[in-house]
C-alpha positions in Angstrom: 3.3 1.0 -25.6 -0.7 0.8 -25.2 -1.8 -0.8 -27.7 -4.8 0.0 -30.4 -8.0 0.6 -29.1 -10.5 1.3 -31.9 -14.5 2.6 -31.7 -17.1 1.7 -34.2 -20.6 3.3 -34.6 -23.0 1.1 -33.2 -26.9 1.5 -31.5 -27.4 4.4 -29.7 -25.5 4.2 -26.6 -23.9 1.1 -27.3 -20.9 1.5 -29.4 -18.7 -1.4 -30.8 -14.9 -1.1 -29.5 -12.2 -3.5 -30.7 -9.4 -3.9 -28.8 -6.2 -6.4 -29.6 -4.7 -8.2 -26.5 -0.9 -9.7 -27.0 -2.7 -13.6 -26.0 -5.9 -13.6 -27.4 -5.2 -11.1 -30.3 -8.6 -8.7 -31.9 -11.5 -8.3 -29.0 -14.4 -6.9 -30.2 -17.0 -5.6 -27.6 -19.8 -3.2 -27.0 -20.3 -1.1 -23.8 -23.0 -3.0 -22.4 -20.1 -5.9 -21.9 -18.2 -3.8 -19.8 -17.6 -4.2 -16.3 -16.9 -1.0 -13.8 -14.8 -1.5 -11.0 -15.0 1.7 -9.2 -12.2 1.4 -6.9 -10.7 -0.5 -9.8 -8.2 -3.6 -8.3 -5.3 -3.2 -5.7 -2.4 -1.6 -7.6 -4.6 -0.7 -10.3 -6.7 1.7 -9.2 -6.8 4.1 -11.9 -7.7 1.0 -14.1 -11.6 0.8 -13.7 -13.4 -0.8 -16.8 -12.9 -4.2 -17.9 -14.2 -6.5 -20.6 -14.4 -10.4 -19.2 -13.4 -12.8 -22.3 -15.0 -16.2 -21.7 -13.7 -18.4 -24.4 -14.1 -22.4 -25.0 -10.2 -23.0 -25.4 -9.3 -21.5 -22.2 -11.9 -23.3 -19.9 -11.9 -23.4 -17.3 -9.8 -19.8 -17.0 -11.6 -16.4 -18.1 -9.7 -12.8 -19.2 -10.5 -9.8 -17.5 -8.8 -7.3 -19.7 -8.6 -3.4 -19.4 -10.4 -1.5 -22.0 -8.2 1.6 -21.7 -5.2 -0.1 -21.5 -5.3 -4.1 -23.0 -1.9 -5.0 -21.5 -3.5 -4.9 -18.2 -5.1 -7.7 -17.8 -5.7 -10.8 -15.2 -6.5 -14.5 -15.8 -9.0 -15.6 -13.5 -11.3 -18.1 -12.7 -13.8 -19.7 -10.8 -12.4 -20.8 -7.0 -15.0 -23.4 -6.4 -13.6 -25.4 -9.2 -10.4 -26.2 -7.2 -11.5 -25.1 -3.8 -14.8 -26.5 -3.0 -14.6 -25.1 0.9 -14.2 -21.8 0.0 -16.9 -19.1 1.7 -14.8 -15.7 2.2 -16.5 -13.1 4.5 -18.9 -11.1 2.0 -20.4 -8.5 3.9 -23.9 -7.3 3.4 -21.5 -4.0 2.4 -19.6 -5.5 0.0 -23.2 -6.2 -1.7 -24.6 -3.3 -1.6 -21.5 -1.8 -3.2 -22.3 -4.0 -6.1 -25.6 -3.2 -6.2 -26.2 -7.2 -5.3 -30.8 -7.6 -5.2 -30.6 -11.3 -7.0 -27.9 -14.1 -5.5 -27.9 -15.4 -9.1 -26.7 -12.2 -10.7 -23.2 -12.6 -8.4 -19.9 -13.8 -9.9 -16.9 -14.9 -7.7 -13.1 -15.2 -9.5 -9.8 -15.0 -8.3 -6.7 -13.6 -10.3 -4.5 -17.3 -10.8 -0.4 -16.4 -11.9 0.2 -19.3 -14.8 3.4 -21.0 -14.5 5.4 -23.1 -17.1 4.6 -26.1 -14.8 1.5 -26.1 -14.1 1.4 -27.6 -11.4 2.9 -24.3 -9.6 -0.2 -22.1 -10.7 -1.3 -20.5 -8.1 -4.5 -18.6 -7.0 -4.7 -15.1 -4.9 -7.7 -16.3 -2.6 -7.1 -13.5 -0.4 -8.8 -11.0 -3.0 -11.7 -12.4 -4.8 -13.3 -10.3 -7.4 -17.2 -10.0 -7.1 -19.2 -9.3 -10.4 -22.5 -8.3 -10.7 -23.4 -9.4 -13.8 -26.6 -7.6 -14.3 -25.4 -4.3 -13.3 -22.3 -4.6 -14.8 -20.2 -4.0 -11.3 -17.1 -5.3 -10.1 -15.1 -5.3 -6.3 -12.2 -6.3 -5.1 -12.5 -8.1 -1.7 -9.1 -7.6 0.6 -9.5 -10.4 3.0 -7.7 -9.7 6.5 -7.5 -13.1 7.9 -4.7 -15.1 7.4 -7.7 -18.8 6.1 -6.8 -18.1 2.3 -3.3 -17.4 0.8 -2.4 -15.2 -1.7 -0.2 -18.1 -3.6 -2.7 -21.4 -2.9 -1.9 -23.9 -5.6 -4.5 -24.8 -7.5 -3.6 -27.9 -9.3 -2.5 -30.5 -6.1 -3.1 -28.2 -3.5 -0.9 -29.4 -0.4 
């Protein structure tokens, strides 16, 4: 079941959607919040725009949730918050895909899977996302090498 997706009459060119999310419940948003990933995310490539939900009670997590279809959607969050060493291999091509001109306008999460006990969370740091936030374009990075894990802990990382 997909659930309700509603559109509103807003400014030219910048309607007002609602959408209601099984966690966070009623979303409201207007097209310039969302977020085009054009080759969408691995196993969800037909999935390509996305609404991040940055909200006080779930600091330090964010939601990237799919406008088309709410019940896709990823928790992410920041990886330098847990993993200060981070530096995946972002190629000048991976940029430019983005449409990258300002260092300032680039975002970097990774999807985390929430456990009961927390302190099994883990974080995919083999596939960053990168945001542009002024253009409003998203990538998923498949890293090759085997430095980051797909499951690396992020509460007590051994």
């Amino acid at each position: 079941m997909v659930p309700k997706v509603s559109v509103k009459e807003g400014i030219a060119d910048n309607q007002e959607h609602t959408l209601e999310h099984k966690r966070l419940g009623e979303i409201t948003y207007r097209d310039e919040d969302i977020i085009t990933l054009p080759q969408g995310l691995l196993g969800f490539e037909k999935r390509k725009n996305y609404v991040v939900i940055d909200r006080e009670d779930y600091y330090p997590f964010v939601w990237m949730i799919n406008t088309d279809d709410p019940n896709t959607s990823f928790v992410m969050v920041n990886p330098l918050l847990f993993h200060q060493e981070y530096n995946p291999n972002v190629t000048k091509r991976d940029l430019n895909e983005i449409e990258i001109d300002n260092p300032q306008s680039l975002l970097m999460y990774v999807i985390i899977t929430l456990k009961p006990d927390a302190s099994q969370s883990t974080a995919n740091l083999r596939a960053p996302i990168l945001i542009n936030i002024a253009k409003k374009l998203g990538k998923q990075l498949v890293l090759l090498d085997d430095q980051y894990s797909t499951k690396h802990r992020i509460l007590n990382p051994k």
